[in-house]
C-alpha positions as CSV (number, residue, x, y, z in Angstrom):
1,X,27.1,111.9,-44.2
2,X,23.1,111.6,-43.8
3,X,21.2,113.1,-41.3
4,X,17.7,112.4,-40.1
5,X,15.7,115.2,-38.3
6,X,12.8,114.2,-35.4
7,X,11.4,115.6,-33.3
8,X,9.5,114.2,-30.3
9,X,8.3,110.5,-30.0
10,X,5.1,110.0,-27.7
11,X,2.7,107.2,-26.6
12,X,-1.1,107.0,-28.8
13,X,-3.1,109.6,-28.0
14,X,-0.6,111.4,-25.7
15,X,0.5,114.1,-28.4
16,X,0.7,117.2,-25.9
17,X,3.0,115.1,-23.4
18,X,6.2,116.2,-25.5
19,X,7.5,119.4,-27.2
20,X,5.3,122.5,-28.5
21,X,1.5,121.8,-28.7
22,X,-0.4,122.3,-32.0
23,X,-1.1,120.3,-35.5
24,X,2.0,121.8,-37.0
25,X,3.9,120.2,-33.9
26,X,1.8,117.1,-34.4
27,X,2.7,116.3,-37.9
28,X,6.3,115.6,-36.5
29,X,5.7,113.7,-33.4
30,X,5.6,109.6,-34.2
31,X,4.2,107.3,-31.6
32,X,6.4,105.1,-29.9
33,X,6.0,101.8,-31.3
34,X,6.6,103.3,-34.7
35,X,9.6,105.2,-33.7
36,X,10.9,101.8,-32.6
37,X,9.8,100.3,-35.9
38,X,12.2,103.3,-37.3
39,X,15.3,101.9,-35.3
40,X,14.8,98.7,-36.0
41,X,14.4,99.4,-40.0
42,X,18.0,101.2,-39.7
43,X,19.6,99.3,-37.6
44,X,18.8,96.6,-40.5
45,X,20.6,98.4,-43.1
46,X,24.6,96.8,-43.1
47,X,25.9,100.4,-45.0
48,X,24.3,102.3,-42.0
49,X,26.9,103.3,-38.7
50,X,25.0,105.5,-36.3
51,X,27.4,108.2,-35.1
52,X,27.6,111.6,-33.9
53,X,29.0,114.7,-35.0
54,X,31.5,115.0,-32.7
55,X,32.9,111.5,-33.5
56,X,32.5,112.1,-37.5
57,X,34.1,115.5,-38.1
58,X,36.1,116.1,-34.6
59,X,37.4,113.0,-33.3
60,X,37.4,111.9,-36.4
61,X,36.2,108.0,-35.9
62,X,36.0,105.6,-38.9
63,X,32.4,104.9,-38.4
64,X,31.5,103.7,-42.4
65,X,28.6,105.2,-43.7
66,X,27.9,107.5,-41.0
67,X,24.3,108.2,-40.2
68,X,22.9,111.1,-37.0
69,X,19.9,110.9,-35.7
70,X,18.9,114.3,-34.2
71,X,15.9,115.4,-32.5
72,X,14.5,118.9,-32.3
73,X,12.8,121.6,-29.1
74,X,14.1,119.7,-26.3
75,X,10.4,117.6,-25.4
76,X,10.5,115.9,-22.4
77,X,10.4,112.7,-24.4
78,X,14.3,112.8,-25.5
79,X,14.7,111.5,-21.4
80,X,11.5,109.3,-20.8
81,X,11.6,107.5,-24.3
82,X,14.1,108.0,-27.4
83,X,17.6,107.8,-25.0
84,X,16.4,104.5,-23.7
85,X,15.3,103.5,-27.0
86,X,18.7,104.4,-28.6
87,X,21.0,103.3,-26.9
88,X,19.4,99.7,-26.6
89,X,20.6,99.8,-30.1
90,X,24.1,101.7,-29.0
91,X,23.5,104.6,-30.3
92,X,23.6,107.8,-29.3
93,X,21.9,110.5,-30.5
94,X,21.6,114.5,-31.1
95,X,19.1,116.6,-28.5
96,X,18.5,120.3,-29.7
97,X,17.0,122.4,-26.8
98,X,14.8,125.2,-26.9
99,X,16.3,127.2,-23.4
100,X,13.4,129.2,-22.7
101,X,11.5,126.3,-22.7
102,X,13.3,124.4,-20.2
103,X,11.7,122.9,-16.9
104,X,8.3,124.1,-18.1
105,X,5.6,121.4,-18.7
106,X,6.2,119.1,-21.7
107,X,10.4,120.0,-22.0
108,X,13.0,118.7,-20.5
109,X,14.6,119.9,-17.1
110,X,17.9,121.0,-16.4
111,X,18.6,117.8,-14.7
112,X,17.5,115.6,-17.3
113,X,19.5,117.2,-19.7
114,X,22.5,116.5,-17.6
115,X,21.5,113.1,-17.5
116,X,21.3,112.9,-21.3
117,X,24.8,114.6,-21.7
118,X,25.9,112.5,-18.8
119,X,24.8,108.9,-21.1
120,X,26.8,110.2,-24.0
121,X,24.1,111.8,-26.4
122,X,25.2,115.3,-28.0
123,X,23.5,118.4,-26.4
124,X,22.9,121.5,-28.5
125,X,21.2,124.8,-28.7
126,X,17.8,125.0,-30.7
127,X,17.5,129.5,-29.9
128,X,15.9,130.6,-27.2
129,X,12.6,131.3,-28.0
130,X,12.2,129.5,-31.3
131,X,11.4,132.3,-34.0
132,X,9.1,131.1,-36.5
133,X,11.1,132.7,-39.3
134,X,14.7,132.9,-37.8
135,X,16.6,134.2,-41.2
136,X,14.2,137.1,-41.0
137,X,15.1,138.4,-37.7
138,X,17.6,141.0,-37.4
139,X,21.2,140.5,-36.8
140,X,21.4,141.4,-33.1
141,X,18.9,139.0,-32.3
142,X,19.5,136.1,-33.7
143,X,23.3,136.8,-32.0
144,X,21.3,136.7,-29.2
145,X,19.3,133.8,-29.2
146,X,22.1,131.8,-30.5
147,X,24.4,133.5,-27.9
148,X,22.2,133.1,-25.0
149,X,21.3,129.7,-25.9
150,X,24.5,128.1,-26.4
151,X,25.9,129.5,-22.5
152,X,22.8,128.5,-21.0
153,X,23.1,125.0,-22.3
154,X,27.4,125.4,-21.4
155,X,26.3,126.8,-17.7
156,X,24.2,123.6,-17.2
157,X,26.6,121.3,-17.9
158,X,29.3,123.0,-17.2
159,X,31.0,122.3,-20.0
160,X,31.2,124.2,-24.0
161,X,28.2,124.0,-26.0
162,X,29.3,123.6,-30.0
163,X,26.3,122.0,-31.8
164,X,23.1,123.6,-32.4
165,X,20.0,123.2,-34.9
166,X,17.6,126.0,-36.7
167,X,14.0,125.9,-35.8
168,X,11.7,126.6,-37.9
169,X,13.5,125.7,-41.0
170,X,14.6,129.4,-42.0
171,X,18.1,129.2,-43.1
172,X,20.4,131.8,-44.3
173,X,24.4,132.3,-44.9
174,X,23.5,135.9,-42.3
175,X,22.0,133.1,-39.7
176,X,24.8,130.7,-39.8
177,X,27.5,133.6,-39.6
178,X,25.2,134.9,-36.2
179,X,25.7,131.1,-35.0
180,X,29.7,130.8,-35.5
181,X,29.7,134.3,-33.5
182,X,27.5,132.9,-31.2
183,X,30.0,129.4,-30.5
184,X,28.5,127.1,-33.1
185,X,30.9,124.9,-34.7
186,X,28.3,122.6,-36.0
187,X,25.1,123.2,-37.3
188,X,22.5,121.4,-38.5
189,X,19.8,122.8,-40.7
190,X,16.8,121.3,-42.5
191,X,17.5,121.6,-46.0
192,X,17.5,117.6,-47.2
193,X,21.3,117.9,-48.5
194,X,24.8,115.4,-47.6
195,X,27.1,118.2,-48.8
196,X,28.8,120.1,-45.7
197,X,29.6,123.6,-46.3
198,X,31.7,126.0,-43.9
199,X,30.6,129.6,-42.9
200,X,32.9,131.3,-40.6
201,X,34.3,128.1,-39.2
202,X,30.8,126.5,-38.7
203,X,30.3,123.6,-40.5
204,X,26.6,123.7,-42.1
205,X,24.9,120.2,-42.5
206,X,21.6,119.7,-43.8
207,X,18.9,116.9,-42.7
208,X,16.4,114.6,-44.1
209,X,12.7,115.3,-42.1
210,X,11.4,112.6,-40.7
211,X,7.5,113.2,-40.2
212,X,4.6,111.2,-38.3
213,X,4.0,109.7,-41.3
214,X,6.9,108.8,-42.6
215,X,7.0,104.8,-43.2
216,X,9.8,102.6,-41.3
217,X,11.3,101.2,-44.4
218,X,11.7,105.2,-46.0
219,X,13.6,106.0,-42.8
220,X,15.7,103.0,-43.4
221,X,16.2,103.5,-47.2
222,X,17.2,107.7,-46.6
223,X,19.7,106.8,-43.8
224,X,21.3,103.9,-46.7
225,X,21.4,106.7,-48.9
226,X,18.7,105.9,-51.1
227,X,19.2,109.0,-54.2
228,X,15.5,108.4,-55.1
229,X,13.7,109.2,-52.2
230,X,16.5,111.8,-51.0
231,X,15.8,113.5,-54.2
232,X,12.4,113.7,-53.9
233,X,12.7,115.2,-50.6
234,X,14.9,117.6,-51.6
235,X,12.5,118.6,-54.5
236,X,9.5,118.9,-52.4
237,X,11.7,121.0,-49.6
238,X,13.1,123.3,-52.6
239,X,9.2,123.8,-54.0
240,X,8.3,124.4,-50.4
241,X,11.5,127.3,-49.6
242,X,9.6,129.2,-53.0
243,X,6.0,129.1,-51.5
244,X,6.9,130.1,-48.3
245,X,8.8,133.0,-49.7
246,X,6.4,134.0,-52.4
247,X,3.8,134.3,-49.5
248,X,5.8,135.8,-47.0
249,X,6.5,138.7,-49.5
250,X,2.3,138.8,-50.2
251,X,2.3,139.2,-46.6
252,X,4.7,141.9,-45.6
253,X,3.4,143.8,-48.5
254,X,-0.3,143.6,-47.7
255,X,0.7,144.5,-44.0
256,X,2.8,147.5,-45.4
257,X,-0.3,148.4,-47.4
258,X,-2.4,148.0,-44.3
259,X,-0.2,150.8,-42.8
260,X,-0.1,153.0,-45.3
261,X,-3.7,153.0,-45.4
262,X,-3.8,153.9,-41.5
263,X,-1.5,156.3,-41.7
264,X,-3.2,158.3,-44.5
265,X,-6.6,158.2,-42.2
266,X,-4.6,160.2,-39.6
């Protein structure tokens, strides 16, 4: 089973009318006539059944080579663009919300994410507030943001909230164990991986990142299961994990340096 990650999809020049604002947020926000090129590149592939989660490893529907198609933080667009644009295909896709970020400028409301539920597309919880490096928060609170987020999202449609995505990439077996306790049954992660693992009932599935720049035809070839370009994503993502890590340790210990200077001034 192969799973894309997007994020938000926006008109030329209208970057800061969808999701969180910034050049990191940029580099995953694709215009809107090359998001449609995306759809159009998949729905080309004969291997490739777009599906859900729900329909995959609950129902448990014969779909063929099943393919998701998830989007990340809950921007606005999910309602004004990428629903219409699915489903002219007949798709239906996965819409991860940031809660604290709900009816403020650029996300969606509460009533558009009814409407989105309402249409058929999968509604999950994203955290609350989106820590940068969630794995390294402690236990309580990522309980809590996973907790909170899940019955905010339940409350507003009235219904139970079992899907959910990581932000920030930051996974860890301690996170996914906080999001089983928290009422995930499903959820998604960005490591570029097919394999589904299992932590306390949770089923773990990783994702293929799908970036502003990412051509039509790669899309296409990652959703058909193409090993060469999965691989290289995964090699990349792996080389990535270690940099991040070796420089988040350079930072901690340079800021625990910092404090031990301070506190031998005093």
């Amino acid at each position: 089973m192969i799973s894309l990650m997007y994020h938000d999809v926006v008109a030329v020049g209208k970057e800061d009318s969808s999701g969180f604002l910034g050049r990191d947020a940029g580099a995953y926000k694709l215009n809107k006539e090359h998001f449609k090129l995306h759809l159009h590149e998949i729905a080309g592939q004969d291997k490739v059944r777009v599906s859900t989660v729900i329909e995959v490893l609950e129902k448990q529907v014969e779909t063929g080579g099943p393919v998701m198609l998830t989007f990340d933080d809950g921007g606005v667009s999910a309602h004004t663009i990428i629903a219409d644009l699915l489903e002219a295909q007949g798709w239906r896709g996965h819409f991860f919300i940031t809660t604290g970020q709900i009816g403020t400028e650029g996300f969606l409301s509460k009533d558009q994410i009814r409407s989105l539920a309402a249409r058929g597309h999968i509604i999950g919880a994203h955290s609350c507030t989106h820590p940068t490096r969630f794995s390294e928060c402690s236990w309580e609170q990522q309980v809590h943001e996973w907790k909170v987020s899940v019955q905010t999202l339940s409350d507003i449609l009235g219904k139970k909230v079992t899907t959910a995505s990581i932000p920030g990439g930051s996974y860890s077996v301690k996170l996914a164990k906080a999001a089983a306790l928290g009422g995930v049954r499903y959820l998604f992660t960005s490591e570029p991986k097919t394999d589904i693992s299992m932590v306390d009932g949770c089923y773990i599935l990783g994702r293929y990142s799908m970036k502003k720049e990412t051509k039509p035809k790669t899309a296409a070839a990652i959703a058909a299961g193409d090993l060469t370009l999965r691989m290289r994503q995964s090699i990349y993502w792996n080389l990535k994990k270690v940099v991040k890590i070796v420089a988040w340790n350079a930072y901690m210990a340079i800021r625990k340096k910092s404090y031990e200077t301070k506190a031998a001034r005093f």
